[in-house]
N, C-alpha and C positions, 0 to 999 in steps of 0.2 A: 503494500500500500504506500509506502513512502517513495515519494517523488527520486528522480536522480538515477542515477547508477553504482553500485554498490558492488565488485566481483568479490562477493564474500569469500570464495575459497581462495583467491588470492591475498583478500586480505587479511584475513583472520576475525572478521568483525561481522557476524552473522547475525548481530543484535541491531546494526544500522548506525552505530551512534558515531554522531556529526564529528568533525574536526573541530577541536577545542585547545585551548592552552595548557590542560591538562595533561601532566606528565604521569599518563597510565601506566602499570608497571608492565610491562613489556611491548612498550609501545615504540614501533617505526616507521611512525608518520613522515612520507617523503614532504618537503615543503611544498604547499599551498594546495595538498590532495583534499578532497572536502569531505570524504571518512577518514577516519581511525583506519588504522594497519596495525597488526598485532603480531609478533614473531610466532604467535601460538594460538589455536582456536581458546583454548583454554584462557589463555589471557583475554581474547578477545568477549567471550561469553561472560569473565567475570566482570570486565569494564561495563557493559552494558545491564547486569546485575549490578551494579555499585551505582549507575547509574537510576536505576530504575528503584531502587532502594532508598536513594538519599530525597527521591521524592516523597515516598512511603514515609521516613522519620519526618518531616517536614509538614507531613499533616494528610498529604493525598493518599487516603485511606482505603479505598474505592479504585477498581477496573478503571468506571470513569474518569476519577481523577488523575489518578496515573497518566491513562493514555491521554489526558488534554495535556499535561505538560512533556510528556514520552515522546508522544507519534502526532503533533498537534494537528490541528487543521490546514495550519499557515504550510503545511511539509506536504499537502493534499492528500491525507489521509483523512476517513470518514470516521470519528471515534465513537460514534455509536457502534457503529458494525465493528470495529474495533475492538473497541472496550465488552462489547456482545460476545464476541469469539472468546474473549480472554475468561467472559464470566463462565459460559457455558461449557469450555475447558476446565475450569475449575469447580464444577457442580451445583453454580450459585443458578439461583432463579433471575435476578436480572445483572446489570452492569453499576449498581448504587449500593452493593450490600459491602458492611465492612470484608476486609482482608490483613491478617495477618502474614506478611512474608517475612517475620523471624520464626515461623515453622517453615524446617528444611523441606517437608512435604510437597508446602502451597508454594513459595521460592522453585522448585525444580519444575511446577505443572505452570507455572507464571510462563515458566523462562522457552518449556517446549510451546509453548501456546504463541507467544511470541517471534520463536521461531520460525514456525508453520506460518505464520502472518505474514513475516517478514520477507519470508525465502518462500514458502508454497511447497516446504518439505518436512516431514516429522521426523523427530529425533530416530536413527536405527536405517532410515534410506537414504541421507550425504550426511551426516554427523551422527556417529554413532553415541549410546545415553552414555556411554563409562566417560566418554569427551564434555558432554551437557553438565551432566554430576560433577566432574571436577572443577571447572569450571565457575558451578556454582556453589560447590564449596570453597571454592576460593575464599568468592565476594561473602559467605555466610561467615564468615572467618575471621574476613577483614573487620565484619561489623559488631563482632564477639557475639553470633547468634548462634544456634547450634549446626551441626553439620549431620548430612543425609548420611 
C-alpha cells in the first residue's frame, strides 16, 4: 500500500520504513536513498518494530492509531483497510480496540500482518518466521518487553 519503490530483498527493510536521521543499528543507508537499507533482514524487521513500537509507548494504542502515524494517508495508503487487515490478523473485531504489543505474541502477529500489507507475502513464502521472530525479538528486547 505504500507509495514509492521499496526492493525489500535488496534492502533488508521489508517493514517500509522511510529514510530518516536515524542511526538504526545495522543500518547502510546509501546517501539520499528514501528507504532504510539494512545489512540484515533481521535488522531490518527490528527497525521497523522499534519503529512501530515507539508509537505504541506514545499513546497510539489502537491498529488505527498506529497505522495513521505508520503507513499515513499523506504515503497513499488507505488506513482503514489498513488498520482493518492489521485488526482482523490479530482477532480483534474492528480497527479501534486497544492492543498491547509488549506481548511477544500480539508484536510477532503485528509484524506478519504488516508484512503481508506491505510486501503481498506471508511470513514462511520470501521470509521465513525463524527471520520475522528474530527480528522481532530484537526490537522486544530493545524495549525491555518480553521475548517470543
Amino acid at each position: 500500500m505504500t507509495t514509492g519503490s521499496n526492493d525489500w530483498t535488496r534492502t533488508n527493510n521489508p517493514l517500509n520504513v522511510r529514510s530518516t536521521d536515524i542511526d538504526w543499528q545495522g543500518e547502510c543507508t546509501p546517501p539520499g536513498a528514501k528507504w532504510e537499507w539494512y545489512k540484515t533482514m533481521p535488522a531490518g524487521i527490528r527497525a521497523g518494530m522499534l519503529s512501530i513500537f515507539s508509537k505504541w509507548k506514545r499513546g497510539a494504542h489502537t491498529p488505527y492509531d498506529i497505522t495513521k502515524a505508520y503507513a499515513p494517508e499523506s504515503d497513499g495508503n488507505d488506513v482503514e483497510a489498513y488498520a482493518g487487515f492489521i485488526a482482523k490478523r490479530l482477532g480483534l473485531k474492528d480497527a479501534h480496540q486497544y492492543i498491547d504489543l509488549s506481548k511477544p505474541d500480539v508484536a510477532l502477529k503485528y509484524a506478519l500482518a504488516v508484512l503481508a500489507i506491505e510486501n503481498g507475502v506471508f511470513a514462511g513464502k520470501n521470509i521465513d518466521l525463524a527471520t520475522v521472530k528474530t527480528g522481532v525479538n530484537m526490537a522486544l528486547t530493545y524495549c525491555g518487553f518480553p521475548t517470543l
